[in-house]
N, C-alpha and C positions, 0 to 999 in steps of 0.2 A: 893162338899163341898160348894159351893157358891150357887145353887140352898136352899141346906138346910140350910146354914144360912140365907140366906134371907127369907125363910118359915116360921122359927123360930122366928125371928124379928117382924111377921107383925103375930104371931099369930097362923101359920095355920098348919094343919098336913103333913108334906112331904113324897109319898110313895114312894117307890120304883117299877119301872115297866119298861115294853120292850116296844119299841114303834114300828111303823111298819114293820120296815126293823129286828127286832130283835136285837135295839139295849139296851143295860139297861140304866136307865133315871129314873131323879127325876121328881116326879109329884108333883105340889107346888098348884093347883087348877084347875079345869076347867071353864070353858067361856061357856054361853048359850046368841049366839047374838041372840037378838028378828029382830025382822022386822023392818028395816029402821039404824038401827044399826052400826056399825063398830065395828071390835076388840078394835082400839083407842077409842070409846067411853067407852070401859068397864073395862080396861086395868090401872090401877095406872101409872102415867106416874112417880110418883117418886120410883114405884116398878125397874121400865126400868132401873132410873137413879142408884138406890143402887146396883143393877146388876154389873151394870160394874164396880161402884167402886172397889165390892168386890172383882170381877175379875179382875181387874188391879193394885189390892193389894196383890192377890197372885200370879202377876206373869206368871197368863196362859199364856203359845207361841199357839199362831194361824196356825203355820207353823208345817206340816207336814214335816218330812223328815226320811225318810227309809233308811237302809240301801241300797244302790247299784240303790238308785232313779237317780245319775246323772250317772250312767249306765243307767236307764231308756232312759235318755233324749237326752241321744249320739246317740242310738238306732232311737229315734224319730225326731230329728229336721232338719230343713231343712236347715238353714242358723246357723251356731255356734254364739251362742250369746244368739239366740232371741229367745222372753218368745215360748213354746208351745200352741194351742189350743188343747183342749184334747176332750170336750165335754159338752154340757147342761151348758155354762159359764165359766167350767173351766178352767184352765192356769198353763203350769209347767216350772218353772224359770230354768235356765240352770245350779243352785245350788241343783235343784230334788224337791224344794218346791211347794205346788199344793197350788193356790189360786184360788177365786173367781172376774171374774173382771162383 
């Protein structure tokens, strides 16, 4: 919802499609960096900023939690308390939520 209003806003057509892992995902435009380039140089940085607005006007939680994750984390931890390392950055709170640190 926030992908496609922000597409809608600025103009542009937002499709619908799976990205690598197979998962479904708005497509709001593609990027062709030339040479000498960066993402940040091509990238609307007040596109970034109305992102999140819209996102922290509806309210999205960041935080995962499953059913029977602090079963997960009872299973896994070594000292009760303290956050998990799980893998590739991530981290599981002793509430079963998975972050990125």
């Amino acid at each position: 919802m926030v992908a496609e209003t922000l597409a809608q806003e600025n103009h542009l057509q937002p499709e619908n499609k799976v990205d690598r892992f197979q998962n479904k995902c708005i497509s709001m435009f593609s990027i062709t960096i030339d040479h000498g380039k960066t993402i940040q140089d091509e990238v609307n940085e007040e596109w970034v900023t109305r992102f999140f607005e819209l996102f922290d006007a509806h309210g999205i939680s960041t935080n995962i939690v499953e059913p029977d994750m602090d079963d997960i984390y009872s299973n896994l931890c070594v000292e009760d308390g303290e956050d998990i390392y799980l893998n590739d950055g991530m981290y599981m709170r002793p509430n079963g939520t998975i972050y990125e640190r």
